[in-house]
Every structure is written in C-alpha cells, then in structure tokens.
C-alpha atoms as an extended CHARMM CRD file, in Angstrom:
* protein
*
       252  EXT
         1         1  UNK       CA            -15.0950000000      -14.8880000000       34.0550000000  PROA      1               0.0000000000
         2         2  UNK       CA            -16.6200000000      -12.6820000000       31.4580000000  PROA      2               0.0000000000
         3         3  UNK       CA            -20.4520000000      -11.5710000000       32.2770000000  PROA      3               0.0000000000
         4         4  UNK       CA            -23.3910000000      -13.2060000000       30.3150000000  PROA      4               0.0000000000
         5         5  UNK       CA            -26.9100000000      -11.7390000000       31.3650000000  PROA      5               0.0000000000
         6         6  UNK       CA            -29.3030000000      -14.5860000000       30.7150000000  PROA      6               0.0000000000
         7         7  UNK       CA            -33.3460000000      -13.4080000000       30.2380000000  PROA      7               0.0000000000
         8         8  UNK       CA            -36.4390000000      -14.1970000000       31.6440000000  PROA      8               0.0000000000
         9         9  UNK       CA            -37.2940000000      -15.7890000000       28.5040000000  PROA      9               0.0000000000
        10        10  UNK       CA            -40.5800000000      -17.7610000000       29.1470000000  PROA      10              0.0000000000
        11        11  UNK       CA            -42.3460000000      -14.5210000000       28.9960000000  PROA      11              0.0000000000
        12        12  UNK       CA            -40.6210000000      -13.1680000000       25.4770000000  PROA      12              0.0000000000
        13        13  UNK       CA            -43.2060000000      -11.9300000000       22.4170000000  PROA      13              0.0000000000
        14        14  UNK       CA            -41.0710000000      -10.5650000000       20.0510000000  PROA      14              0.0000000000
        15        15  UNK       CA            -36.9370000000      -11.7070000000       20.4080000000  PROA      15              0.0000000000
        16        16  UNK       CA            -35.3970000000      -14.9950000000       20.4150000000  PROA      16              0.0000000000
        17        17  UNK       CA            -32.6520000000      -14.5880000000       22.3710000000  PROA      17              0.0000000000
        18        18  UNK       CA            -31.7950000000      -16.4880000000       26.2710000000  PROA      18              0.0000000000
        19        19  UNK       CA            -29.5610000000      -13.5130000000       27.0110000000  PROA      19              0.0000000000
        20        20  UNK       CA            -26.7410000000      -11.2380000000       26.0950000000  PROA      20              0.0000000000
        21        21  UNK       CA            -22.9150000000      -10.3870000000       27.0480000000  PROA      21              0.0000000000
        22        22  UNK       CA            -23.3780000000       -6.4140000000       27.0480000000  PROA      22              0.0000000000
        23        23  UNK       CA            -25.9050000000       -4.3050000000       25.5770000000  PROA      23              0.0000000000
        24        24  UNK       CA            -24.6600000000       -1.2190000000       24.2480000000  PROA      24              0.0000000000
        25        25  UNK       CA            -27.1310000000        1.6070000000       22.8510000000  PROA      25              0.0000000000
        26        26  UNK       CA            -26.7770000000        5.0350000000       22.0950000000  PROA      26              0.0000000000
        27        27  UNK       CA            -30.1040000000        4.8970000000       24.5260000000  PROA      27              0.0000000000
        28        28  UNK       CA            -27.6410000000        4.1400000000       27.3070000000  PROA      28              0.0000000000
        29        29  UNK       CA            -26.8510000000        8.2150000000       27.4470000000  PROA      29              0.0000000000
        30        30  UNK       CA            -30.1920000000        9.2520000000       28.8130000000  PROA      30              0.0000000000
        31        31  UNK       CA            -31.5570000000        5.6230000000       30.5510000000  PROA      31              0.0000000000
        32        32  UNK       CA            -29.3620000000        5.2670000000       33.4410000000  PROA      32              0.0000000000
        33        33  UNK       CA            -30.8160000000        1.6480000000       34.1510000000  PROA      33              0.0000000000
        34        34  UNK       CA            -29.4020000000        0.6490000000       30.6770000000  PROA      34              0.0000000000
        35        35  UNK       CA            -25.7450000000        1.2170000000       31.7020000000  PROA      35              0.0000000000
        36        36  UNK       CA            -25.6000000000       -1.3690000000       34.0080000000  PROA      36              0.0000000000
        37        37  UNK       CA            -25.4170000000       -3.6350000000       31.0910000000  PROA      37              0.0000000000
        38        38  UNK       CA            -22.4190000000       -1.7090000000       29.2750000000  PROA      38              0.0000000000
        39        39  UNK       CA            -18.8580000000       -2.5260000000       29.3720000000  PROA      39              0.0000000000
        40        40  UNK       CA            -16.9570000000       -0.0350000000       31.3570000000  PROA      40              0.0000000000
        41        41  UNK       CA            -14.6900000000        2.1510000000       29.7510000000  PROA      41              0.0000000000
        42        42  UNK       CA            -11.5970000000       -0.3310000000       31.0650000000  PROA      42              0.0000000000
        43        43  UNK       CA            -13.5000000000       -3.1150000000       29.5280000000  PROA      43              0.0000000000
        44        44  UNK       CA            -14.2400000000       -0.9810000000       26.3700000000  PROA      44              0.0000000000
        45        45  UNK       CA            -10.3290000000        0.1130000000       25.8340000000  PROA      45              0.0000000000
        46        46  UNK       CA             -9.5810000000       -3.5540000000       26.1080000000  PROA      46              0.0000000000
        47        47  UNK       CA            -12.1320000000       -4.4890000000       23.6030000000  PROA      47              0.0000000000
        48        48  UNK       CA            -10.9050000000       -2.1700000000       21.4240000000  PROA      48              0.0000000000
        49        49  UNK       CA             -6.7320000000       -3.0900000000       21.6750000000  PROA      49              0.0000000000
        50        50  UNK       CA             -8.0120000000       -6.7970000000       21.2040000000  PROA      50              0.0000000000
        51        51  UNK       CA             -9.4170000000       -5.8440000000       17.9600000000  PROA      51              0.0000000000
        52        52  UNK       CA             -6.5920000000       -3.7020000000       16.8660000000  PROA      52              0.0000000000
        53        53  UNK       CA             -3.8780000000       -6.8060000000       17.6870000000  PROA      53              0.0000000000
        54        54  UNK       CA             -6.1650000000       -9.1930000000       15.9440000000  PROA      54              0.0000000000
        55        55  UNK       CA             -6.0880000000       -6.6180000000       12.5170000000  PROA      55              0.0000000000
        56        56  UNK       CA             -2.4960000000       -6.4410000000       12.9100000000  PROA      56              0.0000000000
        57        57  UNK       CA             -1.8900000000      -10.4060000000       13.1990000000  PROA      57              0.0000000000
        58        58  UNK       CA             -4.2930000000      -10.8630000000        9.9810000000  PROA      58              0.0000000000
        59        59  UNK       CA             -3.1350000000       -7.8050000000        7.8510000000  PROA      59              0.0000000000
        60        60  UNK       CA             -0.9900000000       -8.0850000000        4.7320000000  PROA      60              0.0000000000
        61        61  UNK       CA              3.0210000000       -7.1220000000        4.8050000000  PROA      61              0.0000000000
        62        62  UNK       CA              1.7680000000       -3.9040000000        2.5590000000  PROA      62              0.0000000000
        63        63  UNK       CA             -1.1140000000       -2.4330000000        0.7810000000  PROA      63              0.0000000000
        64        64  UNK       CA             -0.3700000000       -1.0880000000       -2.9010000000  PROA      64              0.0000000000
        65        65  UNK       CA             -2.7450000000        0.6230000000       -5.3650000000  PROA      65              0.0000000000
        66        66  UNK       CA             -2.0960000000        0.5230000000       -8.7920000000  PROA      66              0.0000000000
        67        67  UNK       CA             -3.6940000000        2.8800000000      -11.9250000000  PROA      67              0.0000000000
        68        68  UNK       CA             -4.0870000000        2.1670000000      -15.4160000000  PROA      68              0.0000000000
        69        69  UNK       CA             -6.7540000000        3.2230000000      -17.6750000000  PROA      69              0.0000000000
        70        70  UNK       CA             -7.8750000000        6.0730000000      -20.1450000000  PROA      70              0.0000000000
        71        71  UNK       CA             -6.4600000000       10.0090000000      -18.5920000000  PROA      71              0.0000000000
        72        72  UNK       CA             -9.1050000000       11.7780000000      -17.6970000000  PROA      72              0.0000000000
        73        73  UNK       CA             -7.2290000000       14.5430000000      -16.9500000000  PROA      73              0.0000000000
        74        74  UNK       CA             -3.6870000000       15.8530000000      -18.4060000000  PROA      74              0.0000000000
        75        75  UNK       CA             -2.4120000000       15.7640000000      -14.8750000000  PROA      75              0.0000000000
        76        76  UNK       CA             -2.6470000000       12.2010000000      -13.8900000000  PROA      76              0.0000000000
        77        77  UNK       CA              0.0610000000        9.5940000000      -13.7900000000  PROA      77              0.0000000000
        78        78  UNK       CA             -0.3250000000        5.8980000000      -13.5090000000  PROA      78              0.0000000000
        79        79  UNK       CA              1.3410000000        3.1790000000      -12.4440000000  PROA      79              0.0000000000
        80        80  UNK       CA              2.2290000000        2.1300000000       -7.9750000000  PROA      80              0.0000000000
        81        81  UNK       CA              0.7380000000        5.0270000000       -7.0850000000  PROA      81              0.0000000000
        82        82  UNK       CA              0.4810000000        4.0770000000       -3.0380000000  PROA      82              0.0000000000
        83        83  UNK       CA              2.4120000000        1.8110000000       -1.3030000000  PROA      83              0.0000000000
        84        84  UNK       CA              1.7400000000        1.3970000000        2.2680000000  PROA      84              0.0000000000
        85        85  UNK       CA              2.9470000000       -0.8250000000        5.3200000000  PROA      85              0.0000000000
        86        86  UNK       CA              0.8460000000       -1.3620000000        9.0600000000  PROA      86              0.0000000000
        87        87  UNK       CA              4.1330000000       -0.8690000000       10.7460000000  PROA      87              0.0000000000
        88        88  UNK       CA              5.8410000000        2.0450000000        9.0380000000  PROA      88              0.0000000000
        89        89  UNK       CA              2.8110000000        3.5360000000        6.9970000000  PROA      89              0.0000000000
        90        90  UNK       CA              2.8680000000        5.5960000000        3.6120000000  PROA      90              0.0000000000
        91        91  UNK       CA              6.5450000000        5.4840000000        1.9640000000  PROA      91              0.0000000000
        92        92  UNK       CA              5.7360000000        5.9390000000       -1.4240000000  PROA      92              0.0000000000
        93        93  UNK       CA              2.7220000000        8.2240000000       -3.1290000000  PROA      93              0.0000000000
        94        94  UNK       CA              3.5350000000        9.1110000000       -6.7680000000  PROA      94              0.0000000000
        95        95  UNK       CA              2.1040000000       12.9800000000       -7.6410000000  PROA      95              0.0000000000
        96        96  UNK       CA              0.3190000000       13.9650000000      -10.2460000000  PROA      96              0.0000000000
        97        97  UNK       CA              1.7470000000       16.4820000000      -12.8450000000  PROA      97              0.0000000000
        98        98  UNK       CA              5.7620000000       16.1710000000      -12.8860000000  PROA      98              0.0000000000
        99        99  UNK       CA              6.6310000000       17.1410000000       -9.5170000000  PROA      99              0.0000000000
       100       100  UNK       CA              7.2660000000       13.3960000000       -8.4760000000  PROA      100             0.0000000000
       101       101  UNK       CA              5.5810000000       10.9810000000      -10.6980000000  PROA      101             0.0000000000
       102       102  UNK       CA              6.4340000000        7.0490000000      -10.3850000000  PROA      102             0.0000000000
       103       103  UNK       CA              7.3550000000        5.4520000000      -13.8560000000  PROA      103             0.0000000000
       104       104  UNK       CA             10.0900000000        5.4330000000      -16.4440000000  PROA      104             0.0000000000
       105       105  UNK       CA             11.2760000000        8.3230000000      -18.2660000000  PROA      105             0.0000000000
       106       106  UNK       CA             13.1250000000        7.3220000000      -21.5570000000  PROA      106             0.0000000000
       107       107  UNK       CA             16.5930000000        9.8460000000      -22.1380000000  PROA      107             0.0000000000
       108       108  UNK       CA             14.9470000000       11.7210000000      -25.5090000000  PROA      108             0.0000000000
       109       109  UNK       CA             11.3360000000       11.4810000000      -24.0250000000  PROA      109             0.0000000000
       110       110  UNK       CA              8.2990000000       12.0100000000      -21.3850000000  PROA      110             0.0000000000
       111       111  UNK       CA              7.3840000000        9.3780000000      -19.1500000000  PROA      111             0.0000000000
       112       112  UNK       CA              5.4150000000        6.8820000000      -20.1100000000  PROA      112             0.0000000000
       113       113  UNK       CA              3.0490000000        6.4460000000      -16.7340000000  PROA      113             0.0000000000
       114       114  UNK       CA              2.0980000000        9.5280000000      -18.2950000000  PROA      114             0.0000000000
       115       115  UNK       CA              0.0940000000        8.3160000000      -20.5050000000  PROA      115             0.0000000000
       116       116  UNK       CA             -3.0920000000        6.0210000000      -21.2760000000  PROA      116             0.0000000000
       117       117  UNK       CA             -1.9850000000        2.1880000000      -20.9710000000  PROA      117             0.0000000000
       118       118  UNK       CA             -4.1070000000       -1.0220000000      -19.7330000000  PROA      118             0.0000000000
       119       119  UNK       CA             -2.0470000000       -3.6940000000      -19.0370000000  PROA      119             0.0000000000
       120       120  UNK       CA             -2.5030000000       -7.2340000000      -18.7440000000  PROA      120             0.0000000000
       121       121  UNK       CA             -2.8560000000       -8.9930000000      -15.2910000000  PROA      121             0.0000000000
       122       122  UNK       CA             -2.1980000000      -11.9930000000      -14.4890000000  PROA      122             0.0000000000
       123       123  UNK       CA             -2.6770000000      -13.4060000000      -11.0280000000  PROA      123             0.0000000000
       124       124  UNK       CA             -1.5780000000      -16.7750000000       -9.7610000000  PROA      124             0.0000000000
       125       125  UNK       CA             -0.4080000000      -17.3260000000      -13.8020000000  PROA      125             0.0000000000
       126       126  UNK       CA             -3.8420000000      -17.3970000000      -15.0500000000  PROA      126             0.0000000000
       127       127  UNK       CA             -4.8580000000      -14.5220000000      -17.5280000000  PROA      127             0.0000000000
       128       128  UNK       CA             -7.6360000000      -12.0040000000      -15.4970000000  PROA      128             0.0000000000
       129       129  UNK       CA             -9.7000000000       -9.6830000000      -17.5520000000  PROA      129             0.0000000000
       130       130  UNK       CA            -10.0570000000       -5.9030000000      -15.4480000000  PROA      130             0.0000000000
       131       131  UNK       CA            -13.8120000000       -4.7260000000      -15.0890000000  PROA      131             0.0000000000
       132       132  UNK       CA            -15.1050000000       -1.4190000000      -13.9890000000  PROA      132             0.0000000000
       133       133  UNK       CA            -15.8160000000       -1.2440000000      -10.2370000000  PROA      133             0.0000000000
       134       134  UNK       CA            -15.4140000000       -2.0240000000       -7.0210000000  PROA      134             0.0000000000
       135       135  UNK       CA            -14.4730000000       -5.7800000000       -6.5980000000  PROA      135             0.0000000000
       136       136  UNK       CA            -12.2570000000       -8.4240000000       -5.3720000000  PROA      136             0.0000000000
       137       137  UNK       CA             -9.9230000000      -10.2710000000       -7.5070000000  PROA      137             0.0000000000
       138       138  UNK       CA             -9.9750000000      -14.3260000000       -8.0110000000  PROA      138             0.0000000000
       139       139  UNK       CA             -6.5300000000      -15.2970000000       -5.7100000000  PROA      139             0.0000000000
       140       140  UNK       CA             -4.9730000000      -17.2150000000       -2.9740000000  PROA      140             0.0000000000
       141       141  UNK       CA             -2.7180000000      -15.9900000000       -0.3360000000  PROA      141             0.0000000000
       142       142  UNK       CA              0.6230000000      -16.6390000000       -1.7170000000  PROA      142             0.0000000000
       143       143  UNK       CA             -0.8680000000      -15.7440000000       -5.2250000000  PROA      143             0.0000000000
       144       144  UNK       CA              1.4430000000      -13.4310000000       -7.5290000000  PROA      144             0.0000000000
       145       145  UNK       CA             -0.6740000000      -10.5990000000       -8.9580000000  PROA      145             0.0000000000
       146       146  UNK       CA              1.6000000000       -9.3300000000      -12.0820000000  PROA      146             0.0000000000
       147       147  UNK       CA              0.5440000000       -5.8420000000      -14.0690000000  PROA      147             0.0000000000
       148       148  UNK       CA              2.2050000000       -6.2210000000      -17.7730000000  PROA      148             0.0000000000
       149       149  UNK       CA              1.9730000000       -2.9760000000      -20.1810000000  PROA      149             0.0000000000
       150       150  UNK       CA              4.2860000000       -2.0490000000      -23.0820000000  PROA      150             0.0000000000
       151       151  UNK       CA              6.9640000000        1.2950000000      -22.3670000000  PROA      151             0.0000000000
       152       152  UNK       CA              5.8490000000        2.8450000000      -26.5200000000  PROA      152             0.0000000000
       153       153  UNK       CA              6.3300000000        0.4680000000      -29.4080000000  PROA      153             0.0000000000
       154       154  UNK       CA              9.8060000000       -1.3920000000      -27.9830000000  PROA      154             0.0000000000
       155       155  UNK       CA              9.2620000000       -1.5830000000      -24.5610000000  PROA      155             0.0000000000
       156       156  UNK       CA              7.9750000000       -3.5720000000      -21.5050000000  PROA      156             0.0000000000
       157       157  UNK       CA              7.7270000000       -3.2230000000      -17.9820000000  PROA      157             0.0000000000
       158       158  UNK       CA              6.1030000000       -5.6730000000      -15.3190000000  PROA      158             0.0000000000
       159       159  UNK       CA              5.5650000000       -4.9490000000      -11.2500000000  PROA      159             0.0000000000
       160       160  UNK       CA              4.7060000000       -8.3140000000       -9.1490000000  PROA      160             0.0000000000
       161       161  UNK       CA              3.1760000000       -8.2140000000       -6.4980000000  PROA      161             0.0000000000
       162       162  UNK       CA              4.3320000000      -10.7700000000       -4.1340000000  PROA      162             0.0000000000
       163       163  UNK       CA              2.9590000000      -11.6330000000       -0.3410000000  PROA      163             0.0000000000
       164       164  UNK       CA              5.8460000000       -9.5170000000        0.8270000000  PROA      164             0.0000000000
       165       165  UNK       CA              7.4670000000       -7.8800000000       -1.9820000000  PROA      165             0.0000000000
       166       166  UNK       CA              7.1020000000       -6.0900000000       -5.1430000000  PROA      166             0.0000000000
       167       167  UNK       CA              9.5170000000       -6.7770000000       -8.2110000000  PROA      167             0.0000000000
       168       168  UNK       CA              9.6780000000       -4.4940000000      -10.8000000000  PROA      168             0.0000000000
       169       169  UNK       CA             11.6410000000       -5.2510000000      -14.3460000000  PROA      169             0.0000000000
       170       170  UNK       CA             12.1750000000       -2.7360000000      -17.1360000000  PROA      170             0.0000000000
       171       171  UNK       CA             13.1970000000       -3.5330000000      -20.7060000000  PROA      171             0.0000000000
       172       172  UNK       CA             13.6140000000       -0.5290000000      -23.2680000000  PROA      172             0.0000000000
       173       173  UNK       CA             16.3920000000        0.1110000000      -25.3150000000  PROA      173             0.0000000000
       174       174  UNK       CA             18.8350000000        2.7940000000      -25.0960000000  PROA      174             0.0000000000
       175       175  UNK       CA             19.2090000000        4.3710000000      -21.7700000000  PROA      175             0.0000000000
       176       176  UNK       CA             16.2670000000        5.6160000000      -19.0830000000  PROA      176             0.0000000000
       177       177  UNK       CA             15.6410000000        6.7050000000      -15.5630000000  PROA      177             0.0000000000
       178       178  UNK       CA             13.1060000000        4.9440000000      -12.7200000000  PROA      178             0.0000000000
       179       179  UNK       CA             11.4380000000        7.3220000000      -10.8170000000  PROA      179             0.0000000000
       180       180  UNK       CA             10.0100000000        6.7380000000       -7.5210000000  PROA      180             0.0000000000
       181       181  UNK       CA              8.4910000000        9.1520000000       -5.3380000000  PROA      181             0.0000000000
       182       182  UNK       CA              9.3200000000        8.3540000000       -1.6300000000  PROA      182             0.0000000000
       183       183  UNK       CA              7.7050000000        9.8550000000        1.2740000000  PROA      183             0.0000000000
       184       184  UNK       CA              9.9350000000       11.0260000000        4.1100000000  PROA      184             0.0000000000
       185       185  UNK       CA              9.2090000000       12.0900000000        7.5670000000  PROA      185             0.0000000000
       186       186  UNK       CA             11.7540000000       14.9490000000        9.1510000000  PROA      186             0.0000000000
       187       187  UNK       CA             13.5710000000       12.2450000000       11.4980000000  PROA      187             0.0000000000
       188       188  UNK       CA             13.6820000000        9.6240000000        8.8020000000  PROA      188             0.0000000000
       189       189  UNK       CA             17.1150000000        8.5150000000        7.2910000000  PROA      189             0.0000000000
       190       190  UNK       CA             17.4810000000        7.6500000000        4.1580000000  PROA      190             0.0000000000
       191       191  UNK       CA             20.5190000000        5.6580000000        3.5650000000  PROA      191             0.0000000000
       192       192  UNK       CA             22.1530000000        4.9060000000        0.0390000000  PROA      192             0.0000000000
       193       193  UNK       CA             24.7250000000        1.6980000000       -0.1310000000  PROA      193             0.0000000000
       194       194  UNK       CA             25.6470000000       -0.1330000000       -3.3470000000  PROA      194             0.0000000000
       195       195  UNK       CA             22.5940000000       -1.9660000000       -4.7590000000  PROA      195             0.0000000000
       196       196  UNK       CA             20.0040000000       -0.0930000000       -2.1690000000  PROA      196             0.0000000000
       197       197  UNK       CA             18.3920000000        2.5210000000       -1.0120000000  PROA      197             0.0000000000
       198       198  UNK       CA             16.6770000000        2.5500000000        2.7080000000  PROA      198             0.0000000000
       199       199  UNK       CA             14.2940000000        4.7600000000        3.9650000000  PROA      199             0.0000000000
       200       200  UNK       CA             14.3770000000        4.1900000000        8.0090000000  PROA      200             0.0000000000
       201       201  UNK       CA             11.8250000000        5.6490000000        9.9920000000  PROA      201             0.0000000000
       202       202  UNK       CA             11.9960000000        3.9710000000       13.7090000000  PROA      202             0.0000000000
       203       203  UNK       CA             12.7570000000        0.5110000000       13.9780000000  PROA      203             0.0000000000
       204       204  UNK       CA             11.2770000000       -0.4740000000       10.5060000000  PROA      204             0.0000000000
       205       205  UNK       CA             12.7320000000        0.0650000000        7.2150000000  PROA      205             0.0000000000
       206       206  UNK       CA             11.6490000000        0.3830000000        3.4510000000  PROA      206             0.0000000000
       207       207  UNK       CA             14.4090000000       -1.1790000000        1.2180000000  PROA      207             0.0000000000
       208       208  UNK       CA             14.8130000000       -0.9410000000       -2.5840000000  PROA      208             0.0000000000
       209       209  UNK       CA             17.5050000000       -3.1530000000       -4.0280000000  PROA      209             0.0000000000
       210       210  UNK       CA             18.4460000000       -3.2840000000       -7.4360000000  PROA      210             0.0000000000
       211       211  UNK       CA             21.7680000000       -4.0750000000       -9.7140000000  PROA      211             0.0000000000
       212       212  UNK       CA             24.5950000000       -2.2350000000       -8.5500000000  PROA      212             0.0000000000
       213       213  UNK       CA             25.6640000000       -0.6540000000      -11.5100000000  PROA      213             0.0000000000
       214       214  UNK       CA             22.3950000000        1.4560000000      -11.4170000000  PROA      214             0.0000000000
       215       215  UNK       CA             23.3640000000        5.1070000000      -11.0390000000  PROA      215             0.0000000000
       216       216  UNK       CA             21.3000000000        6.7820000000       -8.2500000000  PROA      216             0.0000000000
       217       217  UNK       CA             20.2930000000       10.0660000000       -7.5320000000  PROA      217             0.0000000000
       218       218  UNK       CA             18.1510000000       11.5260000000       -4.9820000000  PROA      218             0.0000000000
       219       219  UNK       CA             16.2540000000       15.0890000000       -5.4980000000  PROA      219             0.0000000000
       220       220  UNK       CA             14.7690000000       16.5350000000       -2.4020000000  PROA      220             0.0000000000
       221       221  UNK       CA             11.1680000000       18.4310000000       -3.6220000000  PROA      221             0.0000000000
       222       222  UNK       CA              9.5240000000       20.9570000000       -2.1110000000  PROA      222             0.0000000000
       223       223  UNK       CA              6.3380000000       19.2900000000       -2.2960000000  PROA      223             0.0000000000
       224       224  UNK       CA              5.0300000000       18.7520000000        1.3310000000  PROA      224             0.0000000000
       225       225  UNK       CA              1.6190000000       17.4540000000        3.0910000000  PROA      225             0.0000000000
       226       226  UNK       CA              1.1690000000       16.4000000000        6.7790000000  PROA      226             0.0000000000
       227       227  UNK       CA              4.1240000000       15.0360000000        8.3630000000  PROA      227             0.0000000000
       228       228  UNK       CA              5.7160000000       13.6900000000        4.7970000000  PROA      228             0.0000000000
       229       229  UNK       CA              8.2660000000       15.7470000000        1.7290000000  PROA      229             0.0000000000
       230       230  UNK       CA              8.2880000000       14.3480000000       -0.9850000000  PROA      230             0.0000000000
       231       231  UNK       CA             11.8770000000       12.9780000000       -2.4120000000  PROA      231             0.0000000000
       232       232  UNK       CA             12.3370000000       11.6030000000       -5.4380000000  PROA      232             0.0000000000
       233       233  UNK       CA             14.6910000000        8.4700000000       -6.4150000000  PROA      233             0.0000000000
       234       234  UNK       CA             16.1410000000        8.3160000000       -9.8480000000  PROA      234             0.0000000000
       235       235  UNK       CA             17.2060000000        5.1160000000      -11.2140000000  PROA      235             0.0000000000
       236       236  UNK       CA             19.3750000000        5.4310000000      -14.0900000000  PROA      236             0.0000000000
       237       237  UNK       CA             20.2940000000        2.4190000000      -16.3740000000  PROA      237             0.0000000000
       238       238  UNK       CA             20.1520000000        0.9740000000      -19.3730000000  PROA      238             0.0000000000
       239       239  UNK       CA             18.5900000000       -1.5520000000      -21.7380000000  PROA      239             0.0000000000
       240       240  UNK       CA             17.2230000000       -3.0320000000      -18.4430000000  PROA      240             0.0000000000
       241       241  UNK       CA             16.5510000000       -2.6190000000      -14.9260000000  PROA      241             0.0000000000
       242       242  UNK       CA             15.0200000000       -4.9350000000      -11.8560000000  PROA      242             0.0000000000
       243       243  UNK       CA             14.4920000000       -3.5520000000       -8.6600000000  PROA      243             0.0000000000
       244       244  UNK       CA             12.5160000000       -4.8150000000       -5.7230000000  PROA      244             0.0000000000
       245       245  UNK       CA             10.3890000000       -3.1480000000       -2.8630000000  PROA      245             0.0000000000
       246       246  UNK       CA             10.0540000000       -4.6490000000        0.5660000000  PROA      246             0.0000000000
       247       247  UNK       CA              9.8890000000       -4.0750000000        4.0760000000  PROA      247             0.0000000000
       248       248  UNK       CA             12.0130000000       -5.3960000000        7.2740000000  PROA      248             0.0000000000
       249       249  UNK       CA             12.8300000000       -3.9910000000       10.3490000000  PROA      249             0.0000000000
       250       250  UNK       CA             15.9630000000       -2.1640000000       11.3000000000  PROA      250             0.0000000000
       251       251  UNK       CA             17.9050000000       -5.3850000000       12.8600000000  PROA      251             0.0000000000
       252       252  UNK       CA             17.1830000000       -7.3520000000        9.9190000000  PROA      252             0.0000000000
C-alpha cells in the first residue's frame, strides 16, 4: 500500500490540504527531519520508469519537422528536415548547404528545397492558413496533415503525413533525382532490395518503398556528428515519383 501522510489539520492557518503522498524539497538536503517524507531512491527510480513507459505508450509512431518560408540565409534548405522515431531515434536530418540536402533536384537544375516556397496545408482535408509562432495545429489523431508547394512553374510535390507514415509524390516533367539524407550509425545496415531501401539499426527498421523502376544510388558523405554519417539516397526517375517513409521492426 502506497504511503499517504494525513495532517493535523484542525490547527492549519494558511494551507488547505488533509495531507500529502511525499513531500519533496530541495530543503530536504540540509533538514534531515524533511527526508522522512521523501521517496527513497528505489521508490524514486520507479517513479521515474513509470513515467518513461507511460510517454512511450502515448507517443506518436514518429516526430517530423518540416521548413518552408522566406531564406534567410543562402545556406538553408527546406522541406522534412527531421524525422525521428521513440524506438530507433534520428534517421533522417537534411544539411544545410549541398552536402546532403532533402528535396528534388531537376537533371538541368538546382534543387528546389533550395529555395523560398510556402506551401499550402491542408490537414484533415480542410484548407489551414500557417501563422508565425509557436502553436498547435487544429487536428484529430488519425488526421492527415498534407504540405503542397509547386517544384518552378511545372511542377508539384506533396508529403502526407499520416499517423504512421509519410507519403511523398513528385510530378515534374523530364527526368529528376530525390534526395534524402539518412543518418547511419557504424553497426547499422542498410539494405537495398527492389522497391526499398532499409536502414536497420537493432531490432527496428526505417523502410522507404517506392516504384521499382526507380534507379537508386547511395553516396556515403563525410559529414559526421555524434554517433551518426551522413549518407545520402538518390532517387532517380522520371515524370513522377511516390515513395513512402515508415517504421517497423526487424520481424515485420
């Protein structure tokens, strides 16, 4: 049975509380009398996996970010610019400059996530105008949130963002390359089979799957931070291109 201190309330002048389950203060450091109402450090390491299973049971598949806007700076690129998983962590993290950008890169021309572009979003179907700042978006949780912007004058490009997937689809004429900028640990395998590439890193995996007759090449950078080197996927079609991003584990 957990403890509950209950209080000599009839005598109280300023709280209005009959008594408390532990009473932790900073206070507790130099008043030995006020530890005896702390959890102990077994308690406290329990508390603390509780919370951590109860984040994991409520958090999303992924977490994305997305950038659009006016460049502030020649160096920036927009588009996914994060993509993110509780189980496997970062897998994708597009780079500034044109070391490993994410985007499409027309045959005669630069990319176009290179450039200024705000698209239009759309979330559950229903038109949403973007505002400066820090807030949270009208949706439900099986809500589509779908980023729209034109690739130059004859062009378009969409990325849905689905509860536990992203879908990507590319029209331009002529041919062009898909970009993405992958982040790989040193014991991760990356694993190319017709219509997919997998990036495996322990039991979970990070698959994108796209039409077969995509041609695919891999470039290893020398761009490295932390634990991660960055490799970049090329996707090479033409007139159009879907691919999709999701997450499974290993036996799946």
């Amino acid at each position: 049975m957990p403890w509950h201190f209950t209080l000599n309330r009839a005598i109280e002048t300023r709280t209005g509380a009959g008594g408390f389950d532990t009473w932790e203060l900073p206070l507790a450091e130099q008043i030995p009398l006020a530890r005896a109402f702390a959890p102990t450090v077994d308690e406290h390491r329990a508390q603390l996996e509780a919370r951590r299973q109860r984040l994991l049971e409520t958090w999303p598949s992924y977490y994305a970010a997305f950038n659009a806007g006016s460049m502030v700076a020649a160096m920036q690129r927009y588009g996914l610019g994060l993509l993110w998983s509780p189980k496997m962590g970062t897998v994708l993290q597009t780079q500034s400059r044109d070391v490993a950008p994410w985007g499409t890169e027309p045959a005669d021309g630069k990319l176009f996530e290179a450039s200024a572009f705000q698209p239009a979003v759309q979330i559950g179907e229903q038109p949403v105008t973007i505002q400066p700042g820090a807030r949270d978006l009208p949706s439900g949780e099986t809500d589509e949130v779908v980023f729209t912007y034109g690739l130059a004058e004859s062009g378009q490009k969409s990325a849905t963002f689905g509860p536990d997937h992203i879908a990507v689809q590319v029209v331009h004429p002529g041919p062009f390359t898909e970009h993405l900028p992958l982040l790989m640990r040193s014991d991760d395998d990356l694993v190319i089979a017709d219509g997919s590439v997998r990036l495996q890193r322990e039991d979970q995996m990070f698959v994108i799957a796209f039409a077969p007759d995509a041609k695919v090449e891999i470039e290893r950078t020398e761009v490295r931070h932390g634990p991660f080197r960055v490799v970049r996927l090329k996707l090479t079609a033409a007139e159009s291109l879907d691919y999709r991003l999701a997450f499974q584990t290993a036996a799946e």
